[in-house]
C-alpha positions in Angstrom: 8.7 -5.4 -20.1 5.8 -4.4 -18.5 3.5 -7.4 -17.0 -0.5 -6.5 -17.6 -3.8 -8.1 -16.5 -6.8 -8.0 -19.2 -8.3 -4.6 -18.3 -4.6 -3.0 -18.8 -4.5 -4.7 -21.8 -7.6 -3.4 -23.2 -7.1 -0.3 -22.2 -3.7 0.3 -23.6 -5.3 -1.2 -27.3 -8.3 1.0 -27.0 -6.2 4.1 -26.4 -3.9 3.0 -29.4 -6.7 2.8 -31.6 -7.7 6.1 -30.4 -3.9 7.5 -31.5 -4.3 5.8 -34.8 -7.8 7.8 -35.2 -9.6 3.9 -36.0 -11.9 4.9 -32.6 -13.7 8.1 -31.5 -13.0 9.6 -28.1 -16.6 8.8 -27.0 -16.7 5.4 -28.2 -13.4 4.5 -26.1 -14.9 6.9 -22.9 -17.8 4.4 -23.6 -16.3 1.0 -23.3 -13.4 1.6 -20.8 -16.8 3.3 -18.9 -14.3 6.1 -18.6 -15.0 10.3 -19.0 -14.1 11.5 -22.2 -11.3 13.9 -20.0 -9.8 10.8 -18.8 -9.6 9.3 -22.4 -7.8 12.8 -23.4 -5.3 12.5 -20.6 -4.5 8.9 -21.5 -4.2 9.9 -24.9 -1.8 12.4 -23.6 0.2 10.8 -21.7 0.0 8.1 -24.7 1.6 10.1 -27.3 4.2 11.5 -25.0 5.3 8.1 -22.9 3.7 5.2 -24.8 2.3 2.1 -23.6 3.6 3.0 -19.9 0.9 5.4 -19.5 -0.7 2.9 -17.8 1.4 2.3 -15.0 0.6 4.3 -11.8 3.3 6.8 -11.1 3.7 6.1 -7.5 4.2 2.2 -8.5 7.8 0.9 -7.2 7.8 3.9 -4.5 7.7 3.6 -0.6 5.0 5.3 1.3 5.6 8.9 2.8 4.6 7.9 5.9 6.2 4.8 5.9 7.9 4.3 9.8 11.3 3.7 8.7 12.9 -0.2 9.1 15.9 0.8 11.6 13.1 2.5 14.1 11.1 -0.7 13.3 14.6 -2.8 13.8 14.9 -0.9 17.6 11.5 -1.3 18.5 11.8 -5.2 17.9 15.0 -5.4 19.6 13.7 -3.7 22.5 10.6 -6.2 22.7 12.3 -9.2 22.7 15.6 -8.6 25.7 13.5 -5.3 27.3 9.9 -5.4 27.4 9.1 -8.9 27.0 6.7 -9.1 29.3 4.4 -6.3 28.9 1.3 -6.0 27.0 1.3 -3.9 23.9 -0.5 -0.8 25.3 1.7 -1.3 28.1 4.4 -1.4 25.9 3.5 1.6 23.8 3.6 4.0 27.3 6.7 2.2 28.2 8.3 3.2 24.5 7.1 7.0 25.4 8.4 7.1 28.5 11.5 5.3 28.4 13.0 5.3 25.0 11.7 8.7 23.5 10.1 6.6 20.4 6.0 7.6 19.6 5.0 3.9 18.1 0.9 3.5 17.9 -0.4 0.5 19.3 -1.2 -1.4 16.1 1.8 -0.8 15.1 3.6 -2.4 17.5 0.9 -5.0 17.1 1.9 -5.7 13.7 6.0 -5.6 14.4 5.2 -8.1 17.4 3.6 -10.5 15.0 6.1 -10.5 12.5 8.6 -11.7 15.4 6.0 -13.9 17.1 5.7 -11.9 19.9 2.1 -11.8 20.4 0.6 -13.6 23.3 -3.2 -14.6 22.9 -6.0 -12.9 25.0 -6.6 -14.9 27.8 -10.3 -17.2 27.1 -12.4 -17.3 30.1 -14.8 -20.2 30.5 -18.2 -19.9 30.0 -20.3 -19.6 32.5 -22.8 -22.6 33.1 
């Protein structure tokens, strides 16, 4: 069952219309505000898949350059009995150095927030 918000919907009913030769090409390029080549290539992918055309191909599939969760496991590991104390730039050299393991600095960022790791920056006073 696939699960779709208005503008789905209206596209998959315009495009079937289209199939069933009730609507021109131009008219449905017109109110999806699409280019008539896109309305071919749903129309396409239409007659050979159905209604699924509209679902992205890359939906349900992981990044390429997703870091990979036992890396991410390590790293977190490491942060809370090893580098505890360091800051994260700090902590990225460290991780170089150290450990062999390239991590960017937001990165670790991130992965030190999901384990509540990250300290605040320090708030100075203003000065009277």
């Amino acid at each position: 069952m696939i699960i779709m918000d208005s503008k789905t919907q209206l596209t998959v009913d315009v495009i079937a219309k289209v199939a069933q030769g009730k609507m021109s090409i131009i008219n449905a390029a017109k109110l999806l505000n699409k280019s008539r080549r896109t309305i071919e290539r749903y129309l396409q992918r239409y007659h050979e898949i159905g209604i699924q055309f509209v679902i992205h191909r890359n939906t349900g599939r992981s990044p390429a350059n997703k870091t990979p969760d036992n890396l991410k496991k390590q790293v977190q590991s490491l942060i809370k009995d090893k580098y505890y104390d360091v800051n994260l730039q700090h902590l990225a050299e460290l991780l170089a150095t150290n450990e062999n393991l390239q991590v960017k600095r937001e990165t670790l960022r991130r992965w030190a927030h999901d384990i509540h790791h990250v300290k605040r920056a320090k708030r100075r006073r203003s000065q009277v």
